[in-house]
N, C-alpha and C positions, 0 to 999 in steps of 0.2 A: 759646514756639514749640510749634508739634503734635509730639509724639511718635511714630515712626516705627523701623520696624525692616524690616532684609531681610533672606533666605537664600540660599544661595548654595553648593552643592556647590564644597567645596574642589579635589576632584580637578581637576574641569575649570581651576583656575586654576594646575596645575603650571607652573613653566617650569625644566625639569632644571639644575641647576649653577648658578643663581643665585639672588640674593632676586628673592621677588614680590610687589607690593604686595596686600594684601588690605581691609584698612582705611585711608582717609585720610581727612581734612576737608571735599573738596569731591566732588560728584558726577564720576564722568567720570576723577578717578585713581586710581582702585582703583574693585575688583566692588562692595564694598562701602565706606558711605561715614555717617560720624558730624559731629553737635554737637560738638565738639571738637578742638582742636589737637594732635591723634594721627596718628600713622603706624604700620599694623605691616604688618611686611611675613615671608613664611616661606622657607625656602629647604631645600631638598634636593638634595644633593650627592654623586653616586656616583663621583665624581672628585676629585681633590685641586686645588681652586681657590683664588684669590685675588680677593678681592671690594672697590672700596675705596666704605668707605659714607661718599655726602656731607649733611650734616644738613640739614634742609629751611628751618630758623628757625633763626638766632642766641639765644642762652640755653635751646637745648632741649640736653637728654641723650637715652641712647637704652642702654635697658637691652638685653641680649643675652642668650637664654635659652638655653642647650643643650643640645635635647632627647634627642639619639643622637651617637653620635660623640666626635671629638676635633677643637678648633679651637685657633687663635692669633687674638686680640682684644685690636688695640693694644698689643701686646707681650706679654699674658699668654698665657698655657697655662690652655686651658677643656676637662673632659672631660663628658661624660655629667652631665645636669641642675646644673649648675655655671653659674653668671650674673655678669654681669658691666656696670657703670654705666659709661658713656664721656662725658665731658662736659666743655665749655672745648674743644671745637674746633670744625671747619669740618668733618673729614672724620678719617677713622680709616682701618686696615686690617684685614679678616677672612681668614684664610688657612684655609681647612675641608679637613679628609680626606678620604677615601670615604667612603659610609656613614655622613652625618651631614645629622643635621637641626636645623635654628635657626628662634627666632623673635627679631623684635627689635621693641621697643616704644620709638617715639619722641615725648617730651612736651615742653612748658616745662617749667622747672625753678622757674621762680618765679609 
């Protein structure tokens, strides 16, 4: 396939208190869009929210990075650049702080 890349100021794609997609597989769900059975999506949270993420594919995981803050991920306790592999389900749950930012990368696993 031709090879291809976009840009895309992040700012503009905030949306406060929950995740937002930024990368997915097909044109049209995300600003930006790859070769690949990827999702990432980022989120910025200056409130204390509950977020439940549902997996897009059956046998993917979805790694959870945390950039700033303090989260709960599926039942763990994540603080500042701390990650975390969620995998073998349908859907999970993120519970963020104030003042916390997340990215999450979702892939096949096989």
């Amino acid at each position: 396939m031709t090879p291809r890349y976009d840009q895309k100021n992040i700012q503009a794609l905030k949306t406060p208190n929950s995740l937002y997609p930024v990368v997915s597989p097909k044109s049209g769900n995300a600003p930006l869009w790859i070769h690949q059975d990827a999702w990432f999506h980022l989120g910025e949270f200056d409130e204390t929210t509950r977020v439940d993420y549902t997996l897009n594919k059956k046998g993917n995981g979805v790694y959870v990075f945390l950039i700033e803050g303090t989260a709960e991920v599926a039942g763990q306790q994540l603080e500042k650049r701390d990650a975390l592999g969620v995998w073998d389900t349908e859907q999970f749950a993120l519970q963020f702080s104030a003042n916390t930012r997340v990215l999450t990368i979702e892939v096949p696993l096989n």
